[in-house]
Every structure is written in structure tokens, then in C-alpha cells.
C-alpha positions in Angstrom: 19.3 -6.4 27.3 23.0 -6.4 28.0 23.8 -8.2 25.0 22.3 -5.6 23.3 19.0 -7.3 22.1 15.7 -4.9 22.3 13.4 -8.2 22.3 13.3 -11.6 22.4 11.1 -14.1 20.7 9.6 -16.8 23.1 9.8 -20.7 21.4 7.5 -23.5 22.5 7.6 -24.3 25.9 7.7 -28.3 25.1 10.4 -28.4 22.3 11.7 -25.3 22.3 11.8 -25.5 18.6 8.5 -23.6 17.8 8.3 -19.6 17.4 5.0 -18.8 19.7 5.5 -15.1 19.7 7.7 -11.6 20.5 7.2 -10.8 23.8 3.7 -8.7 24.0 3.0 -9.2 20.3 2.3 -11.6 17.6 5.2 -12.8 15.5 4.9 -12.6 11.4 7.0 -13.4 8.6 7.0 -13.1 5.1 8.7 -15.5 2.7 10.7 -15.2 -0.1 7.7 -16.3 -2.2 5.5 -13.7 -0.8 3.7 -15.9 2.1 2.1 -14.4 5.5 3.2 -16.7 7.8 2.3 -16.4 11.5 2.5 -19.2 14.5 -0.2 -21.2 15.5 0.1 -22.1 19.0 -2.1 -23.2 22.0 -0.2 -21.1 24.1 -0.8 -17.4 22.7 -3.7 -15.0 22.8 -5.9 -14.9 19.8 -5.0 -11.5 17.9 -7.4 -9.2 16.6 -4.7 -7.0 14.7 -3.0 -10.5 13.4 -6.2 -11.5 12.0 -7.0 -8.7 10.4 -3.6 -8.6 8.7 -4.0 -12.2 7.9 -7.1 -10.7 5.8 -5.0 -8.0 4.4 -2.4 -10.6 3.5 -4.7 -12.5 0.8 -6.2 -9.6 -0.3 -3.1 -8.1 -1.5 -1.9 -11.9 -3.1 -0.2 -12.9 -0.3 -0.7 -16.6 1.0 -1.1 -16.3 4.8 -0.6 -19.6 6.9 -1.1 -19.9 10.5 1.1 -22.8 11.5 3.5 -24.0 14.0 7.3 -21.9 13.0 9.9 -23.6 13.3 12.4 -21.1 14.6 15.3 -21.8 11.6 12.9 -20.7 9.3 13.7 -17.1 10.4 16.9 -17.3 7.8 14.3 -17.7 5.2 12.0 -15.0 5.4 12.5 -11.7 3.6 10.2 -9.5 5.8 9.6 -10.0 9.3 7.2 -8.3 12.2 5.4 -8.1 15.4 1.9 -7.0 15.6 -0.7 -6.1 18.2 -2.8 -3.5 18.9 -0.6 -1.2 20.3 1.8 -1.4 18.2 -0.2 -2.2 15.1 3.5 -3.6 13.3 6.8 -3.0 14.8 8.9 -4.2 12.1 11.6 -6.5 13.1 15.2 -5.1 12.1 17.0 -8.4 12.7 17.0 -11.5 14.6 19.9 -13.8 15.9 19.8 -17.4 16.5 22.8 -19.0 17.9 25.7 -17.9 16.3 23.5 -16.8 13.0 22.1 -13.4 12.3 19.4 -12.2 9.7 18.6 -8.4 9.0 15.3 -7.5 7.5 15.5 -4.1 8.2 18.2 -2.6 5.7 19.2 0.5 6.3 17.1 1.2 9.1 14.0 0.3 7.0 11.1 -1.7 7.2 10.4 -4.2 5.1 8.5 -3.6 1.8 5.4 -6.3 2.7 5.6 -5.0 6.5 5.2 -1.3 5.4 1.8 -2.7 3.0 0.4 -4.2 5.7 0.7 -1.1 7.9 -0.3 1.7 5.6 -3.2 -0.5 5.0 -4.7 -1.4 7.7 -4.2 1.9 9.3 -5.9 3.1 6.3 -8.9 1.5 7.1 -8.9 2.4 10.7 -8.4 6.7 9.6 -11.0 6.5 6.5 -7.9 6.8 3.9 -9.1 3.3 2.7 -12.6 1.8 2.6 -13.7 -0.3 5.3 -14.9 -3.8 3.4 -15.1 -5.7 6.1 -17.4 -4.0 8.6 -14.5 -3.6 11.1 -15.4 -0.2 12.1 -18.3 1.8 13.7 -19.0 5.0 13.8 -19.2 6.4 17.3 -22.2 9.4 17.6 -21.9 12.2 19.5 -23.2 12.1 22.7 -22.5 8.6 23.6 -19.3 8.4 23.9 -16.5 10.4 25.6 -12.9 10.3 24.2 -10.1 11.7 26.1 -6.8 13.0 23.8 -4.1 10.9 24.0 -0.3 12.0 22.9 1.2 9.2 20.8 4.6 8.4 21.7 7.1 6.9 19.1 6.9 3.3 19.4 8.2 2.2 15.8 9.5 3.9 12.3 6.2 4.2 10.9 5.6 7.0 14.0 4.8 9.9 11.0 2.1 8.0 9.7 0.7 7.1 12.9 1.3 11.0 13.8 -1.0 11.7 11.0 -3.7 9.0 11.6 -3.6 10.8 15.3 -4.3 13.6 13.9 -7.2 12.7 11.7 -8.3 11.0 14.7 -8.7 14.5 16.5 -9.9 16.1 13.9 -13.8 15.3 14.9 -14.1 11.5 12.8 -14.5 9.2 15.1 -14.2 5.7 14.6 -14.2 2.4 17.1 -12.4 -0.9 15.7 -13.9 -4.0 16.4 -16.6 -6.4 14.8 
């Protein structure tokens, strides 16, 4: 934090040469040729949001991978997140490694494939998109209490979640989960 850093992303505990993840979320990358790829390691929790956006990935011609990341292969990628279901995708505006630095965020933006990924899947989960895969249930009056919850910012794509809030409150109900 005093160097100015927002996050750090946590490397193998053995090697140390291994991306396993970004503090309380999943770690993604996209590659110049238009891959998904996402660590594989015995040492974080399973994602639900990262799987689903592994499915999302190949659907829309990406080639996902789930494989151990070898941390210089940060200066390679074109696009690069963290996911989780808070969060759904914070995009990642740069990350430095040593003495190097890469920006993925230009101009304050998030990436192109990062900004797919999260206007589909949060779609699916307000009904603006069809729901394919069975990922969500209706939840019937009467069996279920929701309380309101305020959104607070958490990443650029905050208007969209604004809205998906909002659709939320506006009586459809839905619960994610298979």
C-alpha cells in the first residue's frame, strides 16, 4: 500500500514462480491470441464465477486453459482480471513485476475481452441474456425473503451493475447456482 499498489497477486508458495491468485479473487488473463487463461493450483478455492466465465470464454471463441501461470507471462497478455462473486470482474489496470510494468487498462478502461465477459455473464444473471446453462432458478414468492442491499462501487463497470440492481428490485427474482 505505501508503494502505491491497490493489490497484490500471491505466486506459488513452493517456487514462487506460479500466479495462484489476487488476493480474494481469481486471477485471468487474456492473450494476445485471444486465450482465457486462468491458474490452476492446489492451493486456491474452486470458483464458481471463474468457471462460469471459463464457459463464457469458449462460447464466445475464446480458448480458455486452466493451467499453472508462470508469473512473466503477465507481459504477454492483452486483457487481464480478477473474478469472484463479489466482484464478478474487477479488471486489472496494470501490474508490476520487478522493475517491469504492463497496463491493460488504457485510459482508465477495461479491457475489451474483460468488458464481454462481464456484460455477459451479468446478462444472464438480470434476464438481458438467456440462461443456457440452467445456472439460475427462479425464486417463488413466499419462500424466500430478500432484504435490499445498496451496491457500493467496487469497479468501473459500477453503472451496469447499478442497473442489474435495479432490475433486481424491480420484483424478478433470480438465485445463481446449479
Amino acid at each position: 500500500k505505501k508503494a502505491g499498489y491497490t493489490e497484490v497477486l500471491y505466486l506459488d508458495a513452493k517456487e514462487k514462480l506460479y500466479i495462484d491468485e489476487s488476493g480474494p479473487a481469481n486471477f485471468f488473463g487474456i492473450t494476445r491470441d485471444g486465450r482465457y487463461v486462468t491458474p490452476h493450483s492446489e492451493s486456491i478455492l474452486p470458483s464458481i464465477t471463474n468457471k462460469s466465465l471459463v464457459t463464457l470464454a469458449e462460447e464466445l471463441g475464446m480458448r480458455p486453459e486452466r493451467r499453472r501461470v508462470a508469473v512473466e507471462e503477465i507481459f504477454d497478455f492483452q486483457d487481464a482480471g480478477c473474478c469472484g462473486t463479489a466482484a464478478v470482474i474487477t479488471p486489472v489496470g496494470s501490474i508490476t513485476y520487478g522493475e517491469r510494468k504492463v497496463v491493460y487498462a488504457k485510459e482508465g478502461k477495461a479491457g475489451p475481452f474483460s468488458s464481454k465477459l462481464y456484460e455477459r455473464l451479468t446478462g444472464i444473471q438480470v434476464g438481458h441474456h438467456p440462461d443456457t446453462y440452467g445456472w439460475l432458478s427462479p425464486i417463488h414468492p413466499g419462500r424466500l425473503r430478500c432484504s435490499s442491499v445498496k451496491y457500493q462501487e467496487y469497479s468501473p463497470f459500477s453503472r451496469l451493475a447499478e442497473r442489474a440492481t435495479r432490475r433486481r428490485n424491480s420484483g424478478k427474482y433470480f438465485c445463481g447456482g446449479r
